[in-house]
Backbone as numpy.savetxt, mean C-alpha at the origin, in Angstrom:
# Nx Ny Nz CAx CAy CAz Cx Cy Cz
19.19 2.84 -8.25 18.56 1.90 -7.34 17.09 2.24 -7.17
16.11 1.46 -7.08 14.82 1.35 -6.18 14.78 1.48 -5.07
13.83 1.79 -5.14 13.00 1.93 -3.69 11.29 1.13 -3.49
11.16 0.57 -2.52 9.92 -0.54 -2.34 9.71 0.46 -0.95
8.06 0.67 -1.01 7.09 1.12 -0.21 6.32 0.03 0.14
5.83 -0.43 1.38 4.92 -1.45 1.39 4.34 -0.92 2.91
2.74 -1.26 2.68 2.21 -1.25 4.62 1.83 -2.20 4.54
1.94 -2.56 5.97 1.32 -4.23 6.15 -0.04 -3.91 6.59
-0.75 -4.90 6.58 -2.24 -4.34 7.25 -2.63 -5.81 7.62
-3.40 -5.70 9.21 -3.89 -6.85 9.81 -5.57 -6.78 9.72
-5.90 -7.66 8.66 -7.16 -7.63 8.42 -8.39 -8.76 8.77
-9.29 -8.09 9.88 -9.99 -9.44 10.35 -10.85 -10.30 9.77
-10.94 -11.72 10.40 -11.33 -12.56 9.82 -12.81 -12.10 9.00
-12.88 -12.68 7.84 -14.00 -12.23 7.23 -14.39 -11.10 6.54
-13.21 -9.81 6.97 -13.14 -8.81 6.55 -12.73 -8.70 4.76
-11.97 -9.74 4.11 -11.04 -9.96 3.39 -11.48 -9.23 1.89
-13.28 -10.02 1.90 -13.64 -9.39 0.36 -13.70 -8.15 0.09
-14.44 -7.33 1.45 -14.01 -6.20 1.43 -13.12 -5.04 1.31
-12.10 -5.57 2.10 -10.81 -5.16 2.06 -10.24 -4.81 0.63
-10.38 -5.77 0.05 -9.85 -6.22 -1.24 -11.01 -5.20 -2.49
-12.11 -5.28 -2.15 -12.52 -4.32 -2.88 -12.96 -2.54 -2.66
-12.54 -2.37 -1.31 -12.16 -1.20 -1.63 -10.77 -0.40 -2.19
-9.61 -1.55 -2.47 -9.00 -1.46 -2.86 -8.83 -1.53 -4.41
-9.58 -2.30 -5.28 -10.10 -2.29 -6.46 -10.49 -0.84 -6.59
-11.41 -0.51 -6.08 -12.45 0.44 -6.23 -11.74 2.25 -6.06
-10.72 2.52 -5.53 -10.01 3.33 -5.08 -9.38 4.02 -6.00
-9.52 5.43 -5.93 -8.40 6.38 -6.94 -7.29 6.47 -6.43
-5.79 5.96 -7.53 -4.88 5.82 -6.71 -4.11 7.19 -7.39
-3.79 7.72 -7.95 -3.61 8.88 -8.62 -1.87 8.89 -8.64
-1.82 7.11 -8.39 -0.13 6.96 -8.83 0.60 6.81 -10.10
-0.16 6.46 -11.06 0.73 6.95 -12.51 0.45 8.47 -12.63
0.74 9.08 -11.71 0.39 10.84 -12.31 1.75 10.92 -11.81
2.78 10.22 -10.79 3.68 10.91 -10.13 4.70 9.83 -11.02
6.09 11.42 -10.80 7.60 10.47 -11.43 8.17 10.14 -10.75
8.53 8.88 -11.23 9.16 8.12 -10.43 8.29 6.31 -9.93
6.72 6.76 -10.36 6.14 5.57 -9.83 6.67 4.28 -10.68
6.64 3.21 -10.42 6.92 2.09 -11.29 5.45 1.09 -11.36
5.32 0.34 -10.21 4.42 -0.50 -9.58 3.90 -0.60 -8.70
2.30 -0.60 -8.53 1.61 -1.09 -7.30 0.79 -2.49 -7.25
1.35 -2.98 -6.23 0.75 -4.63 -5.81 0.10 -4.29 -4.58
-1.45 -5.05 -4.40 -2.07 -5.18 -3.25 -2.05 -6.86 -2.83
-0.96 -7.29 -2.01 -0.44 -8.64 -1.93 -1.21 -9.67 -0.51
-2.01 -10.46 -0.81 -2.52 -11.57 -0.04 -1.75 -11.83 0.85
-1.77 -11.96 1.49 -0.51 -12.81 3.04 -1.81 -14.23 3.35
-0.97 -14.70 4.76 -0.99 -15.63 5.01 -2.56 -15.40 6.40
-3.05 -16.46 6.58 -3.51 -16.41 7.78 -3.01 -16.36 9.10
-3.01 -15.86 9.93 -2.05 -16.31 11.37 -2.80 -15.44 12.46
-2.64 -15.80 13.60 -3.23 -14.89 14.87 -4.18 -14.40 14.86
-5.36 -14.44 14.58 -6.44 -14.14 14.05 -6.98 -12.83 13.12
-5.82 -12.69 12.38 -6.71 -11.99 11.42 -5.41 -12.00 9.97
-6.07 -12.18 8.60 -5.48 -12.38 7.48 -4.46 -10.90 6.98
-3.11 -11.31 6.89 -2.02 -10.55 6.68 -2.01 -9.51 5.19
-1.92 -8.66 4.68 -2.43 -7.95 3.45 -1.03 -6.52 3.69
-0.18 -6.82 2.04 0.81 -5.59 1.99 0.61 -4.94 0.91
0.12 -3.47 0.82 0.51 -2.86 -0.15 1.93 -2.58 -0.49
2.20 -2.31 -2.27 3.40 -2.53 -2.09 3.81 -1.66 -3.47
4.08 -0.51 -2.94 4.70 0.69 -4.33 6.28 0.23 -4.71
6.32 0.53 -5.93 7.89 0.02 -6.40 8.40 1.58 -7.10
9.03 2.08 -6.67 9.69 3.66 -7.31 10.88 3.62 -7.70
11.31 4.18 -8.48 12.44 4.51 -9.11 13.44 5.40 -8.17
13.14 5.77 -7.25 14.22 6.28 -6.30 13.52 6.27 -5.21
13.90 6.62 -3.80 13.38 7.15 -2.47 12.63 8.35 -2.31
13.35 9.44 -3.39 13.34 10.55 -3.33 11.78 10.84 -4.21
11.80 9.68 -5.22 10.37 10.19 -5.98 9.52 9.62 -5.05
9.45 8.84 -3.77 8.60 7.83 -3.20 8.14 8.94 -2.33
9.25 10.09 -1.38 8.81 11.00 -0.49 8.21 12.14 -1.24
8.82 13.15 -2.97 7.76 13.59 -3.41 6.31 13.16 -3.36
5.83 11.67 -3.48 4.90 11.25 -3.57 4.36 11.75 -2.08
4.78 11.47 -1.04 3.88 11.72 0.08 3.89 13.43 0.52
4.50 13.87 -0.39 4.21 15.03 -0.13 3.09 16.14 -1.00
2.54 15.53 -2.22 2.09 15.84 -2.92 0.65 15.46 -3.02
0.03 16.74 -3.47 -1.73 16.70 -3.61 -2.22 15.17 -4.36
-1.33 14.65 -5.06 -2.29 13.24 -5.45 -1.76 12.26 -4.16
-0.92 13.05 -3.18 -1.25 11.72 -1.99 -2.35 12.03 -1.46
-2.20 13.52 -0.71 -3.73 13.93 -0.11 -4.75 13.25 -0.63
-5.31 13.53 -2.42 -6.09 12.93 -2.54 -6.79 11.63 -2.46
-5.51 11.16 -2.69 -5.99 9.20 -2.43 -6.39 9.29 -1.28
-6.04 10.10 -0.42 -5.71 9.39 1.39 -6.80 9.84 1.81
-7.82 11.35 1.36 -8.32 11.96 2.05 -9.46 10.76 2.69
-10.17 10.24 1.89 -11.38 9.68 2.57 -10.68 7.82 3.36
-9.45 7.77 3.64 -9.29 6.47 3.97 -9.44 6.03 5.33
-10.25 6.72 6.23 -10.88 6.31 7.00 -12.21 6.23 7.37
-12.71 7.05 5.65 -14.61 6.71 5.90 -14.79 5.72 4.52
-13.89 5.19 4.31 -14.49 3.70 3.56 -14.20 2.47 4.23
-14.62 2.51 5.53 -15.06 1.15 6.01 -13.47 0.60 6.54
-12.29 0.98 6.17 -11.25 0.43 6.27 -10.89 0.23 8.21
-11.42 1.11 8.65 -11.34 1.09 10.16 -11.93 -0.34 11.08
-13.08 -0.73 10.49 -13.54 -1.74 11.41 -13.31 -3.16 10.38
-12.40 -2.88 9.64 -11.67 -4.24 9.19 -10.33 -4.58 9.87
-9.89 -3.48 10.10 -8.33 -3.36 10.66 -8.20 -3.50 11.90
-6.94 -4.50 12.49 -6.25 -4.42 13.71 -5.70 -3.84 14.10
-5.54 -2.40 14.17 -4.98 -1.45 14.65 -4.20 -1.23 12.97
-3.59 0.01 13.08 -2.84 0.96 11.59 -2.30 0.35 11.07
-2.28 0.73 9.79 -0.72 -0.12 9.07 -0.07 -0.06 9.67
1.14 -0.74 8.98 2.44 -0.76 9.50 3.39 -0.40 7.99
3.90 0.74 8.45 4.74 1.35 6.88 6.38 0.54 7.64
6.78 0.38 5.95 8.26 -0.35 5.76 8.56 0.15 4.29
9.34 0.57 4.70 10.80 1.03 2.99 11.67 0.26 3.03
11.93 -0.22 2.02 13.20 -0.56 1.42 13.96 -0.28 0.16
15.57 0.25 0.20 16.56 0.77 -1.02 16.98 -0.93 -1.50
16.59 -0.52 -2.43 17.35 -2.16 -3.17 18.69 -2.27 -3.59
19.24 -3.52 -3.11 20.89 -3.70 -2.92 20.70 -4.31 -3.93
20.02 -5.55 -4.27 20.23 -6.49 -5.17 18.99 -6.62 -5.96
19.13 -6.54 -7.47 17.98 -6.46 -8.28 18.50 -8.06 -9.73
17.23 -8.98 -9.78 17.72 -9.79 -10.98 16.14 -10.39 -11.50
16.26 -10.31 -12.67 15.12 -10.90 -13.33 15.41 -11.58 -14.22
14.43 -11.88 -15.28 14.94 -13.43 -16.48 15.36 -12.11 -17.66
């Protein structure tokens, strides 16, 4: 089974290009770890005043998802993620969500 990592993030109006390119711009140092599969930085919707945004890791187990946060290429990504600007885009912290996948189907 999988495992899906995702934070939600409430990002204010106008904030968006930015947002989006410090995320471009970012060392993610996730194909170094086993177990990674996929990372999506996913658009949401507008609502309540500020535009909806989920990162979204796809792992091959739970267990490679928590190695990951325990390990020096998380530190590293993470160290500077509150002096690139990400603070006065945001509505208060992410919001972290896991999910074990019950049901998996593709073409």
């Amino acid at each position: 089974m999988s495992y899906i990592a995702m934070n939600r993030f409430r990002v204010v109006p106008g904030g968006e290009e930015q947002f989006e390119t410090i995320w471009r711009e970012r060392e993610s140092h996730l194909k170094k770890l086993p177990g990674f599969v996929e990372f999506r930085v996913l658009k949401g919707p507008e609502k309540d005043g500020y535009r909806l945004y989920s990162s979204h890791t796809l792992w091959k187990t739970e267990e490679d998802f928590q190695a990951w946060t325990r390990s020096e290429e998380f530190r590293a990504a993470h160290k500077n993620a509150g002096n690139r600007g990400t603070k006065d885009l945001l509505m208060g912290p992410p919001e972290f969500e896991g999910f074990q996948t019950v049901l998996h189907e593709t073409l």
